[in-house]
TIRO-2110 file (N, C-alpha, C; in Angstrom, 1 decimal):
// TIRO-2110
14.8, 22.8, -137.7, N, 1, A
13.5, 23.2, -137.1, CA, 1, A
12.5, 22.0, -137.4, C, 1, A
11.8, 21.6, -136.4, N, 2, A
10.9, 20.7, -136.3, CA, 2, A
9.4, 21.2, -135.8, C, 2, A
8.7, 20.5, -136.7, N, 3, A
7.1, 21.1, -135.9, CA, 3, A
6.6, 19.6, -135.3, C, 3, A
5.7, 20.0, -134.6, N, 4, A
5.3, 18.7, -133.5, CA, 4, A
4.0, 19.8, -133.1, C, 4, A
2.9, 19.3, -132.7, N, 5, A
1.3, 20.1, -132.8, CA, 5, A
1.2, 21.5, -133.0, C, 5, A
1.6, 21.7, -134.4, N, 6, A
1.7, 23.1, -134.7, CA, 6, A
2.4, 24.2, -134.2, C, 6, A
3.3, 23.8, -133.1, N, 7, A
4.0, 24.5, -132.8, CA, 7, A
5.9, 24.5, -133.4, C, 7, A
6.3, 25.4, -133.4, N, 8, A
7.8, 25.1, -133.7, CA, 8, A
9.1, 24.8, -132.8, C, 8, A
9.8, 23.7, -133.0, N, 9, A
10.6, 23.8, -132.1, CA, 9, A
12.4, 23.6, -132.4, C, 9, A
13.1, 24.5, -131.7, N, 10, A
14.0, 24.2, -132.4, CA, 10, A
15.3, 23.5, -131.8, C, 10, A
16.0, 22.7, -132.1, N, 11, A
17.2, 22.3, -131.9, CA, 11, A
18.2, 23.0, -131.6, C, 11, A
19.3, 23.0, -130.4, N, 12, A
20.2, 23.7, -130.8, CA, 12, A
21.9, 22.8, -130.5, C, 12, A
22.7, 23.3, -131.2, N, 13, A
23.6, 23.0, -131.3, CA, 13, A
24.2, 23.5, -129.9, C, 13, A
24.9, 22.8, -129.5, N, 14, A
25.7, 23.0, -128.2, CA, 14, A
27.6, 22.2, -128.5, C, 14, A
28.2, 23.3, -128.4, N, 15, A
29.5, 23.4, -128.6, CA, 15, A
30.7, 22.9, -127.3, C, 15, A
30.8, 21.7, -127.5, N, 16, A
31.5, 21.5, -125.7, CA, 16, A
32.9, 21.0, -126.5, C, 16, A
34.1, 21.3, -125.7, N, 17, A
35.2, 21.0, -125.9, CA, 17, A
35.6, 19.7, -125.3, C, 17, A
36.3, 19.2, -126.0, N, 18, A
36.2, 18.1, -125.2, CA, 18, A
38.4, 17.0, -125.7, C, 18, A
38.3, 16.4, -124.6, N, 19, A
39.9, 16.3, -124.9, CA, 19, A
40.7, 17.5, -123.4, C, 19, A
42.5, 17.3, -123.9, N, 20, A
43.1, 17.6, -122.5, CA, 20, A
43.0, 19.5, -122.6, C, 20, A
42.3, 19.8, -124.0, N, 21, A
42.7, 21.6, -124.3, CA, 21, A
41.7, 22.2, -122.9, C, 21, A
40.5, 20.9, -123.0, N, 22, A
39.5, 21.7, -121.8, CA, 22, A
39.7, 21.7, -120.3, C, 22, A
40.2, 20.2, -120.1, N, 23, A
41.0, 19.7, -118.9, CA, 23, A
41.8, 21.3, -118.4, C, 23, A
43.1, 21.4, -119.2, N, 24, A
44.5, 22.2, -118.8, CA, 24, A
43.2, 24.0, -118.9, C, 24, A
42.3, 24.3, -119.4, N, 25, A
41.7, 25.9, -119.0, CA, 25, A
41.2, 25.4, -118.0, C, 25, A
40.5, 24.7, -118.0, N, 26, A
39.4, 24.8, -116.3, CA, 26, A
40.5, 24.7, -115.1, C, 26, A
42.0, 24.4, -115.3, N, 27, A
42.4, 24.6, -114.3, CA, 27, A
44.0, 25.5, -113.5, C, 27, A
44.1, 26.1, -115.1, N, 28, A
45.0, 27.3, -114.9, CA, 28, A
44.9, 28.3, -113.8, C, 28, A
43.8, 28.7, -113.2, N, 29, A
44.3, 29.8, -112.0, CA, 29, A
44.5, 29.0, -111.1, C, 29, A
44.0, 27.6, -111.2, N, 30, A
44.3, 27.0, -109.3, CA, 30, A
45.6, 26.8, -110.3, C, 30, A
46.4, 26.2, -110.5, N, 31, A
47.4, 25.8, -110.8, CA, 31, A
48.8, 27.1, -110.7, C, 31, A
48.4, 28.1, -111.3, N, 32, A
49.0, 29.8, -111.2, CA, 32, A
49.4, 29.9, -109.5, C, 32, A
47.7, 29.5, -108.8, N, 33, A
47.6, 30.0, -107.4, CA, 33, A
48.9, 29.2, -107.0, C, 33, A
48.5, 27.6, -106.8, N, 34, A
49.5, 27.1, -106.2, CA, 34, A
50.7, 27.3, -106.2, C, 34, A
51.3, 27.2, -107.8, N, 35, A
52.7, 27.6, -108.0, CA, 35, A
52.9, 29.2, -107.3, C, 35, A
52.4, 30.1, -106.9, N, 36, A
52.8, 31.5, -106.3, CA, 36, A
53.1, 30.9, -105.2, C, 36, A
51.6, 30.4, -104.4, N, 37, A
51.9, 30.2, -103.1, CA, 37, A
53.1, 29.5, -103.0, C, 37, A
54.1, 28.3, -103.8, N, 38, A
54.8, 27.5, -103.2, CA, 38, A
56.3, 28.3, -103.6, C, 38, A
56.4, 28.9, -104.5, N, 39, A
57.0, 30.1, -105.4, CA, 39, A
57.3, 31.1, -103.8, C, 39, A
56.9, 31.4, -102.9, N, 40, A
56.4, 32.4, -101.9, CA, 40, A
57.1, 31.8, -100.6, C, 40, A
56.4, 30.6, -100.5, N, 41, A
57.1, 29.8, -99.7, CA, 41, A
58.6, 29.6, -99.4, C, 41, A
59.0, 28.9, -100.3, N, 42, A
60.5, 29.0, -100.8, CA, 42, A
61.2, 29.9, -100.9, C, 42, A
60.6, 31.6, -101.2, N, 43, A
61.9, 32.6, -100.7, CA, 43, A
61.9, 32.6, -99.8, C, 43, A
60.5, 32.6, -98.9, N, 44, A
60.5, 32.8, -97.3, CA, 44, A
61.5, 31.9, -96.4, C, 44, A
61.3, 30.6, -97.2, N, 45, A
62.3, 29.9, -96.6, CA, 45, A
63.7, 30.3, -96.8, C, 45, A
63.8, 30.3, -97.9, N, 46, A
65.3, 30.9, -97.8, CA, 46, A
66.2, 32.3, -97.1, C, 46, A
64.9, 33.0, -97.4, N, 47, A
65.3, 34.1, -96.5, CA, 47, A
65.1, 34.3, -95.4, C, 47, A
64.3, 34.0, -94.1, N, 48, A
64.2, 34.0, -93.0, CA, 48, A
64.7, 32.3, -92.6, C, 48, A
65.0, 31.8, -92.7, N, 49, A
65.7, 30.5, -92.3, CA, 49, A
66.3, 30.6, -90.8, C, 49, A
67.0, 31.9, -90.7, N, 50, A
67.2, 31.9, -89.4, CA, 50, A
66.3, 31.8, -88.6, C, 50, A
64.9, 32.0, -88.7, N, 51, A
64.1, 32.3, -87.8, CA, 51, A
63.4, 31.5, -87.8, C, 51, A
63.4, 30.2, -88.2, N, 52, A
62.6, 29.0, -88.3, CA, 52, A
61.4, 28.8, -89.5, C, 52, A
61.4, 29.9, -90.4, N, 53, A
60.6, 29.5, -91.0, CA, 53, A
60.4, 28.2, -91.8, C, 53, A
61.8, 27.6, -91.7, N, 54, A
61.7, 26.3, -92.7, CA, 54, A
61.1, 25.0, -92.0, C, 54, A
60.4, 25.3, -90.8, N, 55, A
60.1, 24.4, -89.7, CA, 55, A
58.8, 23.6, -90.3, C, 55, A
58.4, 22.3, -90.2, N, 56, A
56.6, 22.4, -90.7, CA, 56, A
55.7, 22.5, -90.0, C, 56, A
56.3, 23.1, -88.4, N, 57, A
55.2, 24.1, -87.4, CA, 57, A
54.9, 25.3, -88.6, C, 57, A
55.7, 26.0, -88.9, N, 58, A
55.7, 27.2, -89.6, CA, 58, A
54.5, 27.1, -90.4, C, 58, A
55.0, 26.2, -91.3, N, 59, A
53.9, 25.7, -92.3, CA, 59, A
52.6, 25.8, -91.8, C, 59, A
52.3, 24.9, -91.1, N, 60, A
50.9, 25.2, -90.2, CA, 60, A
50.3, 26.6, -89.8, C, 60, A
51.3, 26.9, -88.9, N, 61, A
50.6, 28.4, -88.8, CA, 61, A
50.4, 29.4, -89.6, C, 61, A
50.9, 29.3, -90.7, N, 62, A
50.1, 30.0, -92.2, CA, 62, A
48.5, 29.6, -92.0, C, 62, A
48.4, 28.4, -91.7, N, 63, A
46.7, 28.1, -91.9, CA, 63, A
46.2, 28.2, -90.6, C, 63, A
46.7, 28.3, -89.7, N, 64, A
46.3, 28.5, -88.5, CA, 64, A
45.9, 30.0, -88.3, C, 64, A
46.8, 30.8, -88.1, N, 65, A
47.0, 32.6, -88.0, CA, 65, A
46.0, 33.2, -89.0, C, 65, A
45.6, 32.3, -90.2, N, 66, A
44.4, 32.9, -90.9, CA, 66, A
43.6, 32.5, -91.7, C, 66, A
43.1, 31.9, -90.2, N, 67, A
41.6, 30.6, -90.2, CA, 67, A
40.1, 31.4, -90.6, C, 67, A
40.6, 32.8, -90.3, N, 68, A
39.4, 33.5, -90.1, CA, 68, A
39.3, 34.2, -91.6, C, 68, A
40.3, 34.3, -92.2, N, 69, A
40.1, 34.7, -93.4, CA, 69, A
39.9, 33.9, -94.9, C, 69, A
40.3, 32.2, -94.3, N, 70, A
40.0, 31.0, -95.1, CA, 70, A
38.1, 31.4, -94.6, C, 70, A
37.7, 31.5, -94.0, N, 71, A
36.3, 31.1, -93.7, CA, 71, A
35.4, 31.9, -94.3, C, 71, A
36.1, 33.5, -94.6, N, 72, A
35.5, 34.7, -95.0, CA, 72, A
35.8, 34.4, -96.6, C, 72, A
36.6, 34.0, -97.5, N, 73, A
37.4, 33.2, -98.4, CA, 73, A
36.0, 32.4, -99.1, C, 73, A
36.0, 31.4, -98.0, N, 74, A
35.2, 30.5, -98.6, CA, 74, A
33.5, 30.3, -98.8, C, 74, A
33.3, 31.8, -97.7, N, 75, A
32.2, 32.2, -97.8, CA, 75, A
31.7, 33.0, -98.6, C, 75, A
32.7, 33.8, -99.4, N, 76, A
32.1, 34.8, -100.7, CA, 76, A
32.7, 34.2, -101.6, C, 76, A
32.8, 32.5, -101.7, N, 77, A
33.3, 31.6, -102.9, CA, 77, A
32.1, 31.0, -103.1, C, 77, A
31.0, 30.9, -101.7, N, 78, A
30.0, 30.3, -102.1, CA, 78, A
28.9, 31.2, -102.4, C, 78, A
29.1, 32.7, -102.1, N, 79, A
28.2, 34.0, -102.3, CA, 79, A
28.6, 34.3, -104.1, C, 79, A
29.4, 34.1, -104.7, N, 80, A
30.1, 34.0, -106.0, CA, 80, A
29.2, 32.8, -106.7, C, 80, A
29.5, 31.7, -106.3, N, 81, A
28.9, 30.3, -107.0, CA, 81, A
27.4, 30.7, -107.4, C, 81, A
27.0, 30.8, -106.9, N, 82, A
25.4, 31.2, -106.5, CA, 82, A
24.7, 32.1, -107.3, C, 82, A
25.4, 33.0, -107.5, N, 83, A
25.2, 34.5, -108.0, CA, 83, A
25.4, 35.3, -107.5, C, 83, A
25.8, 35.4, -106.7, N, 84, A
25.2, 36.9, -105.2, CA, 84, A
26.2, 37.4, -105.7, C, 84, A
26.9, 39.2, -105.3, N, 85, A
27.6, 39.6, -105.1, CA, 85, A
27.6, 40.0, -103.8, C, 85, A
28.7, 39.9, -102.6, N, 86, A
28.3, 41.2, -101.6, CA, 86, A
29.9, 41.5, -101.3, C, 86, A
30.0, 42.8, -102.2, N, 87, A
31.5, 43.8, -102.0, CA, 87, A
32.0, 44.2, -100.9, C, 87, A
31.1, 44.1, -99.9, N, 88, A
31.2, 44.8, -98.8, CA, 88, A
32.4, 44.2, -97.4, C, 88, A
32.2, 42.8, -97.6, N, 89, A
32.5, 41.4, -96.2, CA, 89, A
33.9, 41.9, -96.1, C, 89, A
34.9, 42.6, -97.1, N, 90, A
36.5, 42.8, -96.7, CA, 90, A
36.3, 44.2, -96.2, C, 90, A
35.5, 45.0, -96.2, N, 91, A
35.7, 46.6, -95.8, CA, 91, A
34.7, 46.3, -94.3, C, 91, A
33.7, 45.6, -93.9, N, 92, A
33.6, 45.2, -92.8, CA, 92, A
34.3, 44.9, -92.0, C, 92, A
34.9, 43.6, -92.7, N, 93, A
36.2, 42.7, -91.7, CA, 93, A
36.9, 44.2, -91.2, C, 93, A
37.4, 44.4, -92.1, N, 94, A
38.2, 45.6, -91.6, CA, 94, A
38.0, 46.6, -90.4, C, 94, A
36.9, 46.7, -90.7, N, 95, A
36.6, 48.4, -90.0, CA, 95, A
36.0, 47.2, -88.5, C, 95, A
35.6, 46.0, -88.2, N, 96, A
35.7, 45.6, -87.3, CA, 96, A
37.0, 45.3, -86.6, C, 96, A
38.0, 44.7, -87.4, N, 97, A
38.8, 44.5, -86.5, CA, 97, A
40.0, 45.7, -86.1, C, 97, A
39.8, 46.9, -87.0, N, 98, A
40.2, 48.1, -86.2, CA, 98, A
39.8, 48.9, -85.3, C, 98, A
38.4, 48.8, -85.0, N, 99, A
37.6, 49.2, -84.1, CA, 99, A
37.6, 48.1, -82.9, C, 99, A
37.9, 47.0, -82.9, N, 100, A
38.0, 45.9, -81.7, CA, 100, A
39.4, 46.4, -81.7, C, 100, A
40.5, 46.5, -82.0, N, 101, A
41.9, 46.7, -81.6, CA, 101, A
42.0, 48.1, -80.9, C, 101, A
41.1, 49.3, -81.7, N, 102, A
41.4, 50.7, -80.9, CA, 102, A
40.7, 50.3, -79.3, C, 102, A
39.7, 49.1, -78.9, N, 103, A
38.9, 49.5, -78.1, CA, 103, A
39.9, 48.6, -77.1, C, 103, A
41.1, 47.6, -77.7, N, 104, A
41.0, 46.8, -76.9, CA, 104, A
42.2, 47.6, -75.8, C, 104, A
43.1, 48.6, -77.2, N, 105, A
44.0, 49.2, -76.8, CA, 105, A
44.1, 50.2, -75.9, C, 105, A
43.0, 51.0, -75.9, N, 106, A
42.8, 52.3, -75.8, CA, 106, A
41.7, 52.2, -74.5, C, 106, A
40.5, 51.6, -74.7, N, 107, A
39.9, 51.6, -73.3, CA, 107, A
39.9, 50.3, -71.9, C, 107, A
41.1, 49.7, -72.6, N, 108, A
41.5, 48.4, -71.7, CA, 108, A
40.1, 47.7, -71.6, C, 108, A
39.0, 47.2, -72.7, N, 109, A
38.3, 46.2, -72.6, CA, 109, A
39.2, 44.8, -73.3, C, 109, A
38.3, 43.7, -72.9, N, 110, A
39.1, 42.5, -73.4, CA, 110, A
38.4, 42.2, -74.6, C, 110, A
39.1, 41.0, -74.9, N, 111, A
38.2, 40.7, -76.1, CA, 111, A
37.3, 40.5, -76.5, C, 111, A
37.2, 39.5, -75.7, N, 112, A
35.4, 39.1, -75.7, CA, 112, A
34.6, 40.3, -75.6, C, 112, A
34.7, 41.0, -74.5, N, 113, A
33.6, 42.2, -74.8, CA, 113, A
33.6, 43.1, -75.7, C, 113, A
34.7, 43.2, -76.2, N, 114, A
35.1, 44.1, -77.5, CA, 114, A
34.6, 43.5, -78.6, C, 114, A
34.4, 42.0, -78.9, N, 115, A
33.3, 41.2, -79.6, CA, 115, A
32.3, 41.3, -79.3, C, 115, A
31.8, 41.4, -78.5, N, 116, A
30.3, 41.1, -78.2, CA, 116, A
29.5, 42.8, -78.5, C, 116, A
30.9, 43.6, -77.9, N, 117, A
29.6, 45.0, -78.1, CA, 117, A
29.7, 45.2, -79.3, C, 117, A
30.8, 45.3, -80.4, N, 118, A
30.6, 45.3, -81.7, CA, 118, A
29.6, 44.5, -82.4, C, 118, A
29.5, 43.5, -81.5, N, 119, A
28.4, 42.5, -82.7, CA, 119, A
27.4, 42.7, -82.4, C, 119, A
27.1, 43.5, -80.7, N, 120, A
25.8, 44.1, -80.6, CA, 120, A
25.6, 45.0, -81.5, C, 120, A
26.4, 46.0, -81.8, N, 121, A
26.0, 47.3, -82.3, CA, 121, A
26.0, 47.1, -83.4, C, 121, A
26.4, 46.1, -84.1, N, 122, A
26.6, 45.7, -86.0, CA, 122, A
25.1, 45.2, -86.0, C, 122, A
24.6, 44.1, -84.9, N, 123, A
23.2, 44.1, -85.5, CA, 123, A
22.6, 44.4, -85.2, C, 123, A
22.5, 45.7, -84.4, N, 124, A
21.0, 45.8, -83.8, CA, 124, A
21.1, 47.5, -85.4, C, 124, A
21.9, 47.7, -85.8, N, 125, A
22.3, 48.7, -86.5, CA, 125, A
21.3, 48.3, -88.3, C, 125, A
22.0, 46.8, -87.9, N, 126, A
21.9, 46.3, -89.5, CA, 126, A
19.9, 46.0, -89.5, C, 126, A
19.6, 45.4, -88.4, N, 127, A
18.1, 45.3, -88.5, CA, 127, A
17.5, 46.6, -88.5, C, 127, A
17.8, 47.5, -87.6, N, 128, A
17.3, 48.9, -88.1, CA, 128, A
17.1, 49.3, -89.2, C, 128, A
18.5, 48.8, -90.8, N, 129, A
18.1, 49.5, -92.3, CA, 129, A
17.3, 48.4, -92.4, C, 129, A
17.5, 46.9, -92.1, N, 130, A
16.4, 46.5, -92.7, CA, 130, A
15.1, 46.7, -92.6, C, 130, A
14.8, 47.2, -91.3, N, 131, A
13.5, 47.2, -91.1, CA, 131, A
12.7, 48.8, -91.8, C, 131, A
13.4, 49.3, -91.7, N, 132, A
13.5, 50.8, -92.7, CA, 132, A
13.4, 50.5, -93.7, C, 132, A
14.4, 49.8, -94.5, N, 133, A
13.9, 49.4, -96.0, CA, 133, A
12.5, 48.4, -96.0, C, 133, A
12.2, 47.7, -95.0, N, 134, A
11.0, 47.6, -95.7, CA, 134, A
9.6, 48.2, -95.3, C, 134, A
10.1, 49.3, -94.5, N, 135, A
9.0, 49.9, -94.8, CA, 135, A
8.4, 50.7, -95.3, C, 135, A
9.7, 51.6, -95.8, N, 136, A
9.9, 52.3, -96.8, CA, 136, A
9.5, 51.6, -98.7, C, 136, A
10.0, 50.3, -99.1, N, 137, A
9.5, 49.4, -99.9, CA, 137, A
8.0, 49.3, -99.8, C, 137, A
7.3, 48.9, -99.0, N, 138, A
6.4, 48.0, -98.5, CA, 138, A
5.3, 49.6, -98.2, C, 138, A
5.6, 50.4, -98.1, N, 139, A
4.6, 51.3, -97.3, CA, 139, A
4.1, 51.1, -96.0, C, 139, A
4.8, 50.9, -95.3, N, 140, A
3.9, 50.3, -94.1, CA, 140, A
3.1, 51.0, -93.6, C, 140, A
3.8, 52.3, -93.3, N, 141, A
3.2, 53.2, -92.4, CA, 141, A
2.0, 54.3, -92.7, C, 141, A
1.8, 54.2, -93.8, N, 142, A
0.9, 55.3, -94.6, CA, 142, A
-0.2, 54.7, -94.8, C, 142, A
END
């Protein structure tokens, strides 16, 4: 403890690890991840072989077929970073793309409009709470 114009100030000790012990934890789950994925790979290969999977088209279309879920992935990796939580983005995904599939199936719309009215009705739905919560928050109306 140090004083400097009558005030007190204190030092603190800060504990960093340092050497390969800190290296090998900071990167155990990507390392876990990889080896599953490549772990995953390799039965697949072995077991569907007939069907081309050992091809490196194949390969590709793993990241291809689910471009949309790398994007959703990497968007609540930066909603995580940050602080935010939002639990919600996989039970959306969902209940959109079952409701675009019943409509696409069932009322012979195409896609695109099966897109577009959903994403009309998702936001004109979602500004309605907002605007409700803030007026409800805020008082507006009273």
């Amino acid at each position: 403890m140090q004083k400097q114009d009558g005030r007190q100030q204190y030092k603190r000790k800060v504990v960093v690890k340092h050497g390969k012990e800190k290296d090998k934890q900071q990167y155990v789950l990507l390392i876990i991840t990889i080896v599953l994925f490549v772990v995953m790979y390799v039965a697949g290969m072995i077991l569907f072989n007939e069907q081309g999977f050992a091809k490196p088209q194949m390969f590709l279309n793993l990241f291809i077929s689910n471009a949309g879920l790398i994007v959703i992935g990497c968007g609540m990796t930066l909603v995580m970073i940050t602080g935010g939580i939002d639990i919600s983005v996989g039970s959306v995904t969902a209940l959109v793309c079952m409701v675009s599939a019943y409509i696409m199936e069932n009322k012979g719309m195409s896609a695109w409009m099966a897109v577009f009215s959903l994403w009309s009705s998702a936001s004109a739905l979602v500004s309605y709470r907002d605007i409700s919560l803030l007026i409800w928050r805020f008082s507006l109306l009273s």
